[in-house]
Each structure stands twice: as structure tokens, then as C-alpha cells.
N, C-alpha and C positions, 0 to 999 in steps of 0.2 A: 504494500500500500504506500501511496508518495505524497505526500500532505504538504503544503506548503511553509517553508520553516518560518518559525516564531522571530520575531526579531531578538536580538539579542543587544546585550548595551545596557540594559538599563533597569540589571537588577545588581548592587553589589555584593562580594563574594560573602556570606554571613554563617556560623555554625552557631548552633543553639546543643547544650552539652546536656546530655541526658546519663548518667549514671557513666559507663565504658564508652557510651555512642554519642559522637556527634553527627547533630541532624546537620547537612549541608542544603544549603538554597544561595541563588547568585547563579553570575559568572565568574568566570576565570579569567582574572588578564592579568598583565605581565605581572603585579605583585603575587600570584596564586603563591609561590614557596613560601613567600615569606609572611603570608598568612597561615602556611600551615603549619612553620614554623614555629611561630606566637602560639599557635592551638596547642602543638605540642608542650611546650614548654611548661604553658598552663596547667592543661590536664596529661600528664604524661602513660596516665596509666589506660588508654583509651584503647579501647578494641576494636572498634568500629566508626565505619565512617558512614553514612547512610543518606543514598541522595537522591534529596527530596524534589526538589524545584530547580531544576540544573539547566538553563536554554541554551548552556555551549559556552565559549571561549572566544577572545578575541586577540590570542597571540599563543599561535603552537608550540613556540619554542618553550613557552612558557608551562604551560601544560606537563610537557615533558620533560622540565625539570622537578616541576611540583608531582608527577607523578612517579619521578624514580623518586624522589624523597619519602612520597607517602611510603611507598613498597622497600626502603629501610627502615618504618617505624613499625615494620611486622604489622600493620594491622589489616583489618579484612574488610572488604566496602559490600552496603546493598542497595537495592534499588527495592521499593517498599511497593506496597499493594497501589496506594495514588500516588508512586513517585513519578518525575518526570525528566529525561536526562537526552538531552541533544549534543550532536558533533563533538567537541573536545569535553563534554563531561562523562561521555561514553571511555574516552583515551584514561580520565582520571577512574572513574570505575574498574578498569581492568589492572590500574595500578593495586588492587587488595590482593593482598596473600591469597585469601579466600572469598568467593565473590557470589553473593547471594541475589538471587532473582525470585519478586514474586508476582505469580499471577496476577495482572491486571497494570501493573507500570512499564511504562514505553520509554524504551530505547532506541533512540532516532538518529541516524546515522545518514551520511550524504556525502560528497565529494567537496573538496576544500579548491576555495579560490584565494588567491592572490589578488584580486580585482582585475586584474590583465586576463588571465588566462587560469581555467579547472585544472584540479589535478589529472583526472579522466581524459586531459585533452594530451598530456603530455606522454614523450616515449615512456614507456616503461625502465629503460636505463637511467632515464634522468636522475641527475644526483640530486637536485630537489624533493627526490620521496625516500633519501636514504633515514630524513627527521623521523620519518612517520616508520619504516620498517626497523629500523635502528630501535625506537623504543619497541614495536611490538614484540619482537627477538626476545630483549629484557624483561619482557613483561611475561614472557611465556605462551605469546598466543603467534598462531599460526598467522606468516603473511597475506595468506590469501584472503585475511579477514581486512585487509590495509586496501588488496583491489575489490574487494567484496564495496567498500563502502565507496570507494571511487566511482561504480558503476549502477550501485544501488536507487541513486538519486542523484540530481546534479546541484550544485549548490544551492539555488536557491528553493529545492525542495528539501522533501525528510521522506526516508523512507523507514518504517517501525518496523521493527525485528520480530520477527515471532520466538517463541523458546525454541523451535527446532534450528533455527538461524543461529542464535546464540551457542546454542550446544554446538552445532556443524564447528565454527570458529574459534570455539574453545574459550568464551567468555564466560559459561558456566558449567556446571559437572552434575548432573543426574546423576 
């Protein structure tokens, strides 16, 4: 299914700390480490990261720093019954140790632009998608979940995962 994506922008990145979990809602942009950072530090003893209200990111690189960070603080990320998680909050989700899905919350996934030009439009050798495959490597999940979403939807849509998607890619474990 390809839904047109939600804008993004104009939620900041927020955790609200429940017992081991924090609730995550926001986006991501370039301070994400250094928010999670502060979370950490705070509550150190957290197990969970749980996201809630996620419409994406507005700097990959950043992402991807804040995601190998989470995925040294051992902890394990879910996406809840009404949670909602687009484009690079999908990239911080798969940064959990262990990564929890439940029926009925959408993870929306699409092809990234630069403004110029889609990922989807480019060779596949381009050293431009080494960002995105470089961390799924680390993260433990299969590349072809890196061309899966390149082709899934083009930027300015979303296309929602089903659980058998998720499982196929190696975002969740039945």
C-alpha cells in the first residue's frame, strides 16, 4: 500500500521515560545522538526505546550515528499497537538489540531524496548508498531491505510494511 508521506519538520525529537522504556515521539535531525545521549545519561538503566509518533528524519547521516549509538547502549526498540514510524525512524528502530512489533502500528518506508535526485534513480554502485548499506550491515539486517525500500515507494510517498515484509528483511523475529 503507498500512502502519501506525512510531512515531517515539525515535531521535535521528545522521550517521555516510563519505568526501563522510553516513549519516543518527534523527529530526528542532526542533534538525534546527542539527544540520546542526554536520555542516556539520565536514565541509564533503560531497556527500551518505544516508538511512538516517529514521521522520519531530516539528516541520514545523523540517524546513523544516533543509531549505532542506541545499538551500544544494549537496548531493544518497539513499535506499539498505535505507534507510528516513517523513513529514518524505521533506520533508528532497527538500531534495538531486540526489536519488537505489534499488530496494528505502521512502518512506512520509501526511497530517500536529496532534493536533486531519488535514491531509486541512482546506479546501484553508487557510493552514495554505501551510508544506508554500511549501517544496515551493522545493524544486522539484510541489504536487500536498503533496495526493498528504495523501490517500495518513491519519496514523496510511504509505502506500510506488512509483518511478512518485516520478517522477509529481518526487522523482526517470529
Amino acid at each position: 500500500m503507498i500512502l502519501l508521506l506525512v510531512t515531517i519538520g515539525c515535531m521535535p525529537l521528545q522521550f517521555d521515560v516510563e519505568g526501563t522504556t522510553a516513549v519516543m515521539t518527534g523527529d530526528l535531525r542532526s542533534n538525534a545522538k546527542q539527544r540520546f545521549e542526554r536520555l542516556f545519561e539520565e536514565y541509564p538503566d533503560l531497556e527500551w526505546i518505544e516508538l511512538l509518533d516517529c514521521p522520519g528524519s531530516l539528516d541520514d547521516d545523523a540517524v546513523a550515528e544516533a543509531g549505532r549509538f542506541v545499538r551500544e547502549q544494549d537496548v531493544n526498540t518497539r513499535v506499539p499497537s498505535d505507534g507510528e514510524i516513517y523513513s529514518g525512524a524505521v533506520d533508528l528502530f532497527i538500531a534495538g538489540v531486540e526489536r519488537e512489533y505489534q499488530d496494528g502500528g505502521i512502518v512506512g518506508v520509501h526511497s530517500w531524496s536529496d532534493g536533486r535526485v531519488e535514491g531509486a534513480d541512482l546506479p546501484e554502485d553508487a557510493r552514495v548508498h554505501d551510508l544506508y548499506l554500511d549501517y544496515y550491515e551493522d545493524m544486522g539486517i539484510t541489504t536487500e531491505f536498503y533496495w526493498f525500500t528504495l523501490h517500495a515507494a518513491s519519496y514523496d510517498g510511504i509505502h506500510e510494511m506488512t509483518r511478512d515484509e518485516m520478517i522477509r528483511y529481518g526487522l523482526i523475529v517470529e
